[in-house]
N, C-alpha and C positions, 0 to 999 in steps of 0.2 A: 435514455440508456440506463442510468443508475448502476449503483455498485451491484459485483455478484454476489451471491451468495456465498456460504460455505463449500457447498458439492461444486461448484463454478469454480469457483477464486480455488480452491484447488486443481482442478485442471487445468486452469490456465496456467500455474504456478508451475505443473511440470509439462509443461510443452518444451518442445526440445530446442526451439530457439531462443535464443536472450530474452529475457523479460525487458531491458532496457536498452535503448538504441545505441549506436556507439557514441553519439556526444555524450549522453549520462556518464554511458562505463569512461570515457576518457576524462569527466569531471570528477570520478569517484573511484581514484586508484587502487582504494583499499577494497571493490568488488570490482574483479576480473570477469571474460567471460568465466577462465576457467569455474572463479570459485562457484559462481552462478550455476554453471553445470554439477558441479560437485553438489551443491545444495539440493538442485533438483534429484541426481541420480540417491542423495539420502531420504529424501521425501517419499521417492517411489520406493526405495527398497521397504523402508519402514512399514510401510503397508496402513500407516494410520490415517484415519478418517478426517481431522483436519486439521490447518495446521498450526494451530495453538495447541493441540498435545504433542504434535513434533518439536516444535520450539519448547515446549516446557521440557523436551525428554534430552535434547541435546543443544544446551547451552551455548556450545562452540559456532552452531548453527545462528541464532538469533541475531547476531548483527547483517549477517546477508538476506537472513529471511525476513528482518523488515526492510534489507531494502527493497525488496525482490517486489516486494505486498504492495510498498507501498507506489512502485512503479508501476504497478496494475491497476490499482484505485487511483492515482495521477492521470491514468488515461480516459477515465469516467469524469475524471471533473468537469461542470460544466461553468462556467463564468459568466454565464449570465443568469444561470438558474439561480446560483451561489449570491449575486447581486441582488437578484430579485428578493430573496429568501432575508437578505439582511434589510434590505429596504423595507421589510413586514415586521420582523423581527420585535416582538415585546419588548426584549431587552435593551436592545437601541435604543427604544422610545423609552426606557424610561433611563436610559444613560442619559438623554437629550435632557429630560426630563431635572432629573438628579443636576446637570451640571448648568441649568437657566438657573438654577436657585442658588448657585455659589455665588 
């Protein structure tokens, strides 16, 4: 599946239903639907192409609009891809590496 793109992950950003299901929004008081909608109807009006110039341009935005993102890329995550990736992982090996010699 993998993450979207830019032109993607903004569309999906303003689709008109909640980016996050109600257990999220009811674990995350501080984004409502409301505010979630409000976010989205600024993204659309803005007209700007993605949305780190939106976030850079309105500040007051940026706490909802990473959670907004990041509940769209939480839906692509895969847990075993992720597993696998760490099991190959250079770095691991030489964490592994680095910590037989202590």
């Amino acid at each position: 599946m993998g993450y979207p793109p830019g032109g993607r992950l903004r569309t999906q950003l303003l689709q008109p239903q909640p980016v996050a299901g109600p257990q999220v929004i009811a674990q995350s008081p501080h984004f409502t639907a409301g505010k979630i909608a409000e976010f989205q109807r600024r993204f659309h009006d803005s007209r700007l192409g993605t949305i780190d110039s939106f976030l850079e341009l309105t500040p007051d935005q940026r706490p909802v609009g990473k959670f907004v993102i990041a509940q769209r890329l939480f839906a692509c995550e895969n847990d075993e891809r992720i597993m696998f990736l760490w099991e190959k992982c250079w770095y691991r090996k030489l964490r592994k590496f680095i910590d037989a010699r202590r």
